[in-house]
C-alpha positions in Angstrom: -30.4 43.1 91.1 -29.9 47.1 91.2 -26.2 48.1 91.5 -24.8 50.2 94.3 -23.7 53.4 94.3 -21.0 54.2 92.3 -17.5 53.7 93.9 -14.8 56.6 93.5 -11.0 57.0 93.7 -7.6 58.5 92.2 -6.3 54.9 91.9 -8.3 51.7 91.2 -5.8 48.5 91.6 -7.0 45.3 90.5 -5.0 42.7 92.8 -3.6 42.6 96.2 -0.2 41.1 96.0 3.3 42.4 96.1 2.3 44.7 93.0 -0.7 46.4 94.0 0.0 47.0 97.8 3.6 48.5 96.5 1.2 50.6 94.4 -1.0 51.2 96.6 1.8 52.3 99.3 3.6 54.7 96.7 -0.1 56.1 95.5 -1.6 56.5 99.2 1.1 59.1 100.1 -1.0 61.9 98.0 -4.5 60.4 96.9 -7.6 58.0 97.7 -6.5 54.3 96.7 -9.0 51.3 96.2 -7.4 47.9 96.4 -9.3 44.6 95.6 -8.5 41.4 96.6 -9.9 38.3 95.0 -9.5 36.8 98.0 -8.6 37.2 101.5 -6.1 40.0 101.4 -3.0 37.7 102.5 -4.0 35.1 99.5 -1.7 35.1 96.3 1.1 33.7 94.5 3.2 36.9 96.5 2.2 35.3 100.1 3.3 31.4 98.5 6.5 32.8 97.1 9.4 30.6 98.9 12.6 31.4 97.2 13.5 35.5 98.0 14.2 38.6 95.9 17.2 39.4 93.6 19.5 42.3 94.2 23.2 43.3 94.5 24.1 43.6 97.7 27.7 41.7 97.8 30.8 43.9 97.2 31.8 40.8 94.8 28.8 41.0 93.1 27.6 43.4 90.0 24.7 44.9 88.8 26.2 43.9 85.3 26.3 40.5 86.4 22.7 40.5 87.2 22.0 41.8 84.0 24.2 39.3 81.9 22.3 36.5 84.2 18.9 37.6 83.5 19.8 37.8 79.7 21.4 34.8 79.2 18.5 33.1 81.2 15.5 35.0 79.1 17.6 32.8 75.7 17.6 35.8 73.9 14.5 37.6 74.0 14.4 39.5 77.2 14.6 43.9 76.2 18.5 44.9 77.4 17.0 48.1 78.6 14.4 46.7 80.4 16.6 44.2 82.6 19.4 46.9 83.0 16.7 49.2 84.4 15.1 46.6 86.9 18.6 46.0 88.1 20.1 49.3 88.5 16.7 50.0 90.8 17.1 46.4 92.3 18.7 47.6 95.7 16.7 50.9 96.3 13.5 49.0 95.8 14.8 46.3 98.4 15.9 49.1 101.1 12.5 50.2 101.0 10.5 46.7 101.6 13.9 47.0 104.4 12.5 50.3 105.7 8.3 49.3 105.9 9.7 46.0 107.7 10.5 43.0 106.0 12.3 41.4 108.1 15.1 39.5 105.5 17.7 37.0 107.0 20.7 38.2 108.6 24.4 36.2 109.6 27.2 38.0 111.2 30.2 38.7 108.8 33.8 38.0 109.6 34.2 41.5 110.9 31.4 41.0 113.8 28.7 43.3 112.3 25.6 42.0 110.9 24.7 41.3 106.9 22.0 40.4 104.4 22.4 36.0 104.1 22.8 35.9 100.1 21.5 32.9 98.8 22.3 31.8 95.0 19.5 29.8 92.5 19.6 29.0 89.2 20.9 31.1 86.8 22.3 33.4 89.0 26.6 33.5 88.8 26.6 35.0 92.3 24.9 35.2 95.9 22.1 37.6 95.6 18.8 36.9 96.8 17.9 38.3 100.0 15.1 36.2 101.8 13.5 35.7 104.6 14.2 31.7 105.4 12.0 29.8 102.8 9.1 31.8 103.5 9.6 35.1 101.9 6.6 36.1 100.2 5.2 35.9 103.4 7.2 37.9 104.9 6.8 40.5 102.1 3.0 40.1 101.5 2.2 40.4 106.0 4.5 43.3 105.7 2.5 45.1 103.0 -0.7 44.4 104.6 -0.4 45.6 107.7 0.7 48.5 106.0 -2.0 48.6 103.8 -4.5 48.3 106.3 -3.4 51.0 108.3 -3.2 53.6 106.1 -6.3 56.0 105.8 -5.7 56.7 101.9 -6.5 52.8 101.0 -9.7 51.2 101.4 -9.3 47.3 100.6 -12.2 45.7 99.5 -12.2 41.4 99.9 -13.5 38.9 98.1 -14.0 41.0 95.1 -13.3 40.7 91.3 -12.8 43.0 88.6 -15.3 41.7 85.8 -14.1 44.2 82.7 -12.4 47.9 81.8 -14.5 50.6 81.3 -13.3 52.4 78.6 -14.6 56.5 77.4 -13.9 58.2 74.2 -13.3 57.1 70.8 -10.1 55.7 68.8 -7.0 57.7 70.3 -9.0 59.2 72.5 -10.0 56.3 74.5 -8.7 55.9 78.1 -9.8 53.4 81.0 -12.3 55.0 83.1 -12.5 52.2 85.8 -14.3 48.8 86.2 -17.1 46.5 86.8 -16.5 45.2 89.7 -18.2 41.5 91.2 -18.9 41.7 94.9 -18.6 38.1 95.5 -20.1 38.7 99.0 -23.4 40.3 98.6 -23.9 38.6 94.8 -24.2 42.3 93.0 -22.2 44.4 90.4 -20.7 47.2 91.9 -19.1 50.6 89.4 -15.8 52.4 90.0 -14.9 55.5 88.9 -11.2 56.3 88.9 -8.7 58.3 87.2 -5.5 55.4 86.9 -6.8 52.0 87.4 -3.7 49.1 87.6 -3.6 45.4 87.0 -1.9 43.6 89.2 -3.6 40.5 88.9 -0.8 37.9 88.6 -0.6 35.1 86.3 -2.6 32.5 84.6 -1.1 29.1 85.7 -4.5 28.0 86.8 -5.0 27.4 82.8 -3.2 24.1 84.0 -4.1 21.2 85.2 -0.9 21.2 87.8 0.0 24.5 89.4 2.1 25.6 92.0 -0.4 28.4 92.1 -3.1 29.1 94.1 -6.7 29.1 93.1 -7.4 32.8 91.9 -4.5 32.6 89.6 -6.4 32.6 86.6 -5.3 35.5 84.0 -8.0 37.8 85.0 -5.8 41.1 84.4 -4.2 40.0 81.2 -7.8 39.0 79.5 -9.7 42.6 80.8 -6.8 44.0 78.8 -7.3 41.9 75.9 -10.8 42.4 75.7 -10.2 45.9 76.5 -8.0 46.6 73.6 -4.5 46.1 75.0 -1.7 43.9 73.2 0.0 40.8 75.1 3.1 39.7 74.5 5.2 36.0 74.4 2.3 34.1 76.4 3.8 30.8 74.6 6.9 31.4 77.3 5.2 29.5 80.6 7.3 28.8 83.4 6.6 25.4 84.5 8.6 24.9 88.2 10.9 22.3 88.3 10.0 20.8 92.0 6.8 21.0 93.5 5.9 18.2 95.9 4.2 15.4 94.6 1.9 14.0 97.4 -1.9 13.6 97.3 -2.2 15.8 100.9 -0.4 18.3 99.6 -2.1 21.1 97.1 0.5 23.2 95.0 3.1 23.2 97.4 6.5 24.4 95.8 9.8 23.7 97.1 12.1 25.9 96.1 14.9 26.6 94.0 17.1 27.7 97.1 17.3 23.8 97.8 19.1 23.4 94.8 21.0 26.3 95.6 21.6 25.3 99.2 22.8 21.5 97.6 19.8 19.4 96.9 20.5 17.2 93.9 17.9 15.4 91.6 17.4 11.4 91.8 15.8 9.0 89.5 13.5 6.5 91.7 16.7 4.3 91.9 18.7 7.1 93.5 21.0 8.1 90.6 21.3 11.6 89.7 20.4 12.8 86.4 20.8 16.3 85.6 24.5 16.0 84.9 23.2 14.4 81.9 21.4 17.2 80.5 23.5 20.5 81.4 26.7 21.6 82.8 25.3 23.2 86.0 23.3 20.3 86.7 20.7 20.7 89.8 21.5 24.8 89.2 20.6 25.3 85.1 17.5 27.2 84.2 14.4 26.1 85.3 13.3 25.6 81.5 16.3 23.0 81.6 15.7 21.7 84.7 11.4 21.0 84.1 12.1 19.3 80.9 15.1 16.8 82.4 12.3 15.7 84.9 9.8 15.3 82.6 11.9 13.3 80.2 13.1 10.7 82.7 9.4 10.6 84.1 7.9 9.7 80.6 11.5 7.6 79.7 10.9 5.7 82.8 7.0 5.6 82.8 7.7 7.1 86.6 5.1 9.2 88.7 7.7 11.4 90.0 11.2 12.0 90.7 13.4 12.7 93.7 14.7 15.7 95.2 17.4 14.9 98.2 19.5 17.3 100.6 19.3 14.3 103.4 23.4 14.9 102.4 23.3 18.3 104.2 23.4 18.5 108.1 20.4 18.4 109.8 20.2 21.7 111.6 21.2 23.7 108.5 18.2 22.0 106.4 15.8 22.6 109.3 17.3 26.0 109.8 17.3 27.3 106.3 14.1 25.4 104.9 11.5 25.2 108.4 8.2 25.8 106.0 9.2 22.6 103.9 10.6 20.8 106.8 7.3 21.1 109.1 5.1 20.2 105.9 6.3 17.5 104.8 7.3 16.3 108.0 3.4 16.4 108.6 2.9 14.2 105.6 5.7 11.4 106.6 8.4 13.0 104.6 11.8 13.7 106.7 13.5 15.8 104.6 16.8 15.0 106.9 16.5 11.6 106.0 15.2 10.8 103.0 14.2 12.5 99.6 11.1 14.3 98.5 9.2 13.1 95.9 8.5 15.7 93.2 6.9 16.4 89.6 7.5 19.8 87.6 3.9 22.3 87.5 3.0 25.5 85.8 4.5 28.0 88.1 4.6 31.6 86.3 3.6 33.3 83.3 6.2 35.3 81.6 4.3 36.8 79.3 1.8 39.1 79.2 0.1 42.8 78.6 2.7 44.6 76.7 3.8 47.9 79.2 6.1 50.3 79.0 8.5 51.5 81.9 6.6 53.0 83.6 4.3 50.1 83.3 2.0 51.9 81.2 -0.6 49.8 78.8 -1.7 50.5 75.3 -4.6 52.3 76.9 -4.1 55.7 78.8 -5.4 55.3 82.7 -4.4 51.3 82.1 -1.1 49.8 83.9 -0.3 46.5 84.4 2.2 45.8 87.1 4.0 42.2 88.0 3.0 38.9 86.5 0.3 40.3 84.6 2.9 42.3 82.6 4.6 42.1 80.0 7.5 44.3 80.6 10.9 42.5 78.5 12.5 41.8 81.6 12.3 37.9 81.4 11.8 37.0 77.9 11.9 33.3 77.2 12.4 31.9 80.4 12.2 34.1 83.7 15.3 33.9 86.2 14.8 33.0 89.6 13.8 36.0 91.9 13.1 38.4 89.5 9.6 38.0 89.8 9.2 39.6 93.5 11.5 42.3 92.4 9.6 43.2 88.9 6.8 43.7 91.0 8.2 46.4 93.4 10.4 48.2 90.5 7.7 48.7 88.1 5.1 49.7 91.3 7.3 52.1 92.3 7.7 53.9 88.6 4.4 53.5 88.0 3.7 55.8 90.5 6.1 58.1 90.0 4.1 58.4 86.5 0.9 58.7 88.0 2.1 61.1 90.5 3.3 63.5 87.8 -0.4 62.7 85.6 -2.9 63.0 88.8 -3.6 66.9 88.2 -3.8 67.0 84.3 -6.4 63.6 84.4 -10.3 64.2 85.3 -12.4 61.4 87.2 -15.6 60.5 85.1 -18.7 61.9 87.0 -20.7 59.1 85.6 -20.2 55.4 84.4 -23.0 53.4 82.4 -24.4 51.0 84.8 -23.9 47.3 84.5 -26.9 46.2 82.8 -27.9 42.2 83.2 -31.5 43.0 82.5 -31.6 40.2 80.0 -30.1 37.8 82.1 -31.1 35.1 85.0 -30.0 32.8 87.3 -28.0 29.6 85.8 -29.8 26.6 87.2 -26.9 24.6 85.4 -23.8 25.5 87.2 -22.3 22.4 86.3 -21.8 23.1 83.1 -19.0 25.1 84.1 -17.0 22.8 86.1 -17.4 20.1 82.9 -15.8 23.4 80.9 -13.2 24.0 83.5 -12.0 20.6 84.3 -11.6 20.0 80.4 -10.2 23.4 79.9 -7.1 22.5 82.3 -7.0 18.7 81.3 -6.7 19.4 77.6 -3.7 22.9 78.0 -1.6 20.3 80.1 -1.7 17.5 77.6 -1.3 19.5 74.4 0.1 22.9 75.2 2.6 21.9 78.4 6.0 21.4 78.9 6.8 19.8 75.1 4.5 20.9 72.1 4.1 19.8 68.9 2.1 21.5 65.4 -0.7 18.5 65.7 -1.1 18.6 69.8 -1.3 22.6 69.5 -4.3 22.3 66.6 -6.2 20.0 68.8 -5.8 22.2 72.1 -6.9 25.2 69.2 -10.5 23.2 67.9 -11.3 22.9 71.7 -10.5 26.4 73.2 -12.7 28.0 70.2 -16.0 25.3 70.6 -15.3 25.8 74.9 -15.2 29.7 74.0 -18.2 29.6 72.3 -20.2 27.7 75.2 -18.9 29.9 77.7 -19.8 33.2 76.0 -23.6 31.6 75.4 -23.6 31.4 79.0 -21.8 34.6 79.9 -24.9 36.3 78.0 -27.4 34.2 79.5 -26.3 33.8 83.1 -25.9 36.5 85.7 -22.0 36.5 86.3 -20.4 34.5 89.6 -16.8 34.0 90.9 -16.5 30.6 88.7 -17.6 32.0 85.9 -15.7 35.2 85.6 -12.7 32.8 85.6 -13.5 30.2 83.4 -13.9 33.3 81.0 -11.1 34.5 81.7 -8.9 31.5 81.4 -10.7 30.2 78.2 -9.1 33.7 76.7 -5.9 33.4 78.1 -5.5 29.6 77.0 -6.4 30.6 73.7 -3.9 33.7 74.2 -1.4 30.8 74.8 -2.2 28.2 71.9 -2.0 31.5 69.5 1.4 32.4 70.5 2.9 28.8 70.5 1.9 28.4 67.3 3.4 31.3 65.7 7.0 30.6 67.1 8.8 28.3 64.8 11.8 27.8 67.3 12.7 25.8 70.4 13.6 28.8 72.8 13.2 28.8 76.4 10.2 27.8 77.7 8.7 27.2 74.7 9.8 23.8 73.4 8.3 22.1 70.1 9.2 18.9 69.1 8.3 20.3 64.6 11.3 23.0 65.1 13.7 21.9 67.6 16.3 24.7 66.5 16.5 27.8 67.1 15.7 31.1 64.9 19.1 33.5 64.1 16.9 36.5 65.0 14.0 35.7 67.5 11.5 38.3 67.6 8.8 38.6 71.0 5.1 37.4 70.0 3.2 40.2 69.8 -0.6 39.4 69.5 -3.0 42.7 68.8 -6.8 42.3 69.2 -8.8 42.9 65.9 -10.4 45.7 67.6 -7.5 47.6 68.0 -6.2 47.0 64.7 -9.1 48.1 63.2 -8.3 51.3 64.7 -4.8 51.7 63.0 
């Protein structure tokens, strides 16, 4: 199959969520912006986000606060300058989502005028997350869209995935030139040409075989990088959500923190609560904290799941605060008024990731990485709650502010090596890959999930190399589709993961073992570097 015509643009960015449409936004003002979107452009872990965005907007509140909070949540690991950065730009960044149209909760203070409703999650010592009812990645991603869509400088292109970087020059003068690109559509491998190309890809909870993520979340951005030449950081620290809703009907629904915050409380199948048990701010400790409670009473107990209840709140409020978790589980026979909702802890959100600077620059020049995909310090060994959202739009906006002030000095390559699969044909054994990704997830979950130990992390190890090895015969056999580009992908990642939880010899955060329960006096991030790029050095 011939390629098309090259594609050109000042700004390639891989990923259509609240990173790359903030990008995108910033970019469009002076030059030609290509967005692709795995998906339909309002699918994502942006458009499923529940919970709401962190920022101080209460006169009682700090910004020091929120940085103390976000430290003291990341266990030690998270960059001071990084986390003191995201929150001094915290507030300007929401004012402008404010100012394109997100349409955040209001109440009326005691004076009569009208406020940002502050709602508090874990970790957080104050009210400050601005959301719009428990639907606010919605509500952020539908605002950026029709945004997007409207504006002449960005050309969105669906149902498209980025297969690899293309990089020009030699050993410090390398840069990323643009990408392969899969046009899931028409079946054909498509060039692009640009002069800054941004990952914005999300995470890689798809690695697992529960996920409050949706499909295309598997670790596309962050294994281009790897394979490109790029460091990643801390991968070992996965965030595995405390409550998502554990009903056969229902596919990676989340419900989130702000029930906890709102008053929800956890229940054992007999009705007791448990959490008091394990930490001092019971249903409000970390999320780390919280996810390995649950899964402790669930193995304890040899339960299925266990309970979360704000039946103990009036009904208007709950159906008022919460109406997307109210209508769905309503539709599944689940009265959140009345009764509890069953739930089991999932891999929710990766907190590590390619290592960036702060102006979300990678190791490569041309190469940024932007939100989940990143790793920037800010979250360290366990990520706060609501940070994520607001990473995304903090580091967009400086990224291109960096760009902006690089555009004239950086050249666009005239021409791009074609993609060549003139050695290749069509797999008549597709199911090989599902066998490959259905083991894959099985096999992270068991050995490499919410508790770890040295003997479960060597077996997950002896299978991601022998799965690696199948899937890179058939990566040079095969012409390329959607399900194989992310079985790739995820096979690197997950091994990205096993690597990195084997070199920490603590108990920190997310990352819990059960061979070195203590913690280290001075914990260092995991800073993997591909043997490429070390033979450079």
């Amino acid at each position: 199959m011939a390629n098309s015509a090259m594609l050109q643009c000042d700004v390639l960015i891989i990923g259509s969520g609240a990173a790359g449409l903030s990008l995108a936004l910033q970019q469009a003002k002076t030059s030609s912006v290509i967005v692709l979107s795995k998906g339909p452009l309002q699918e994502g872990s942006t458009y499923y986000a529940q919970g709401g965005i962190a920022a101080v907007f209460d006169e009682n509140d700090s910004i020091e606060s929120h940085v103390e909070d976000t430290l003291r949540a990341g266990a030690g690991l998270c960059e001071r300058q990084v986390v003191e950065y995201t929150a001094q730009h915290a507030k300007s960044s929401l004012q402008w989502l404010i100012e394109l149209g997100v349409d955040f909760d209001q109440e009326t203070a005691a004076d009569g005028t009208a406020k940002y409703h502050l709602t508090r999650e874990g970790g957080h010592s104050h009210r400050r997350i601005l959301h719009a009812a428990d639907a606010t990645g919605k509500a952020v991603q539908s605002t950026l869209v029709s945004q997007a869509l409207a504006h002449p400088n960005i050309t969105v292109l669906e149902h498209y995935n980025a297969i690899d970087l293309i990089l020009q020059g030699e050993g410090d003068a390398r840069r990323c030139a643009g990408a392969y690109i899969w046009n899931n559509t028409k079946g054909i491998v498509q060039t692009v040409s640009a002069r800054f190309t941004a990952l914005c890809t999300g995470g890689a909870s798809k690695v697992y075989q529960y996920t409050s993520n949706p499909d295309i979340a598997s670790g596309d951005g962050i294994a281009m990088a790897w394979r490109a030449g790029c460091r990643v950081a801390n991968m070992e620290f996965n965030q595995f959500h405390p409550t998502c809703l554990f009903h056969p009907k229902a596919h990676n629904f989340l419900l989130t923190e702000a029930l906890r915050g709102e008053g929800a409380v956890l229940k054992r199948p007999d009705g007791s609560r448990f959490m008091p048990s394990f930490h001092a701010a019971a249903e409000l400790a970390p999320r780390d904290v919280v996810a390995r409670a649950i899964d402790y009473e669930m193995k304890r107990l040899g339960a299925d799941c266990m309970y979360l209840d704000i039946s103990h709140q009036p009904a208007d409020f709950i159906i008022h605060h919460f109406p997307t978790i109210y209508e769905k589980c309503l539709s599944l026979g689940i009265d959140i008024t009345r009764e509890p909702m069953p739930i089991v802890p999932a891999a929710h959100y990766t907190c590590g990731g390619v290592v960036t600077n702060l102006q979300a620059q990678t190791d490569i020049p041309g190469l940024y990485a932007i939100g989940e995909v990143a790793y920037t310090g800010l979250h360290g060994a366990n990520r706060m709650a609501s940070n994520s959202l607001l990473e995304c739009v903090v580091f967009a906006r400086a990224a291109a502010a960096q760009m902006a002030a690089l555009m004239a000095e950086t050249p666009l390559a005239e021409h791009l090596p074609d993609w060549d699969e003139s050695q290749v044909t069509d797999s008549d054994e597709e199911v090989i890959i599902q066998h490959n990704w259905h083991e894959l997830r099985l096999f992270m979950w068991d050995y490499v999930g919410i508790v770890r130990s040295d003997k479960r992390l060597e077996r997950a190890a002896r299978r991601v190399e022998l799965l690696q090895q199948e899937i890179h015969d058939y990566y040079a056999n095969f012409r390329v589709t959607n399900n194989l580009l992310e079985l790739r992908n995820l096979a690197q990642v997950a091994q990205l993961i096993i690597t990195s939880a084997q070199q920490r010899k603590e108990s920190r955060g997310l990352h819990y073992t059960l061979d070195y329960p203590e913690l280290l006096a001075n914990p260092q991030p995991t800073i993997l570097v591909p043997a490429a790029t070390r033979a450079l050095k």
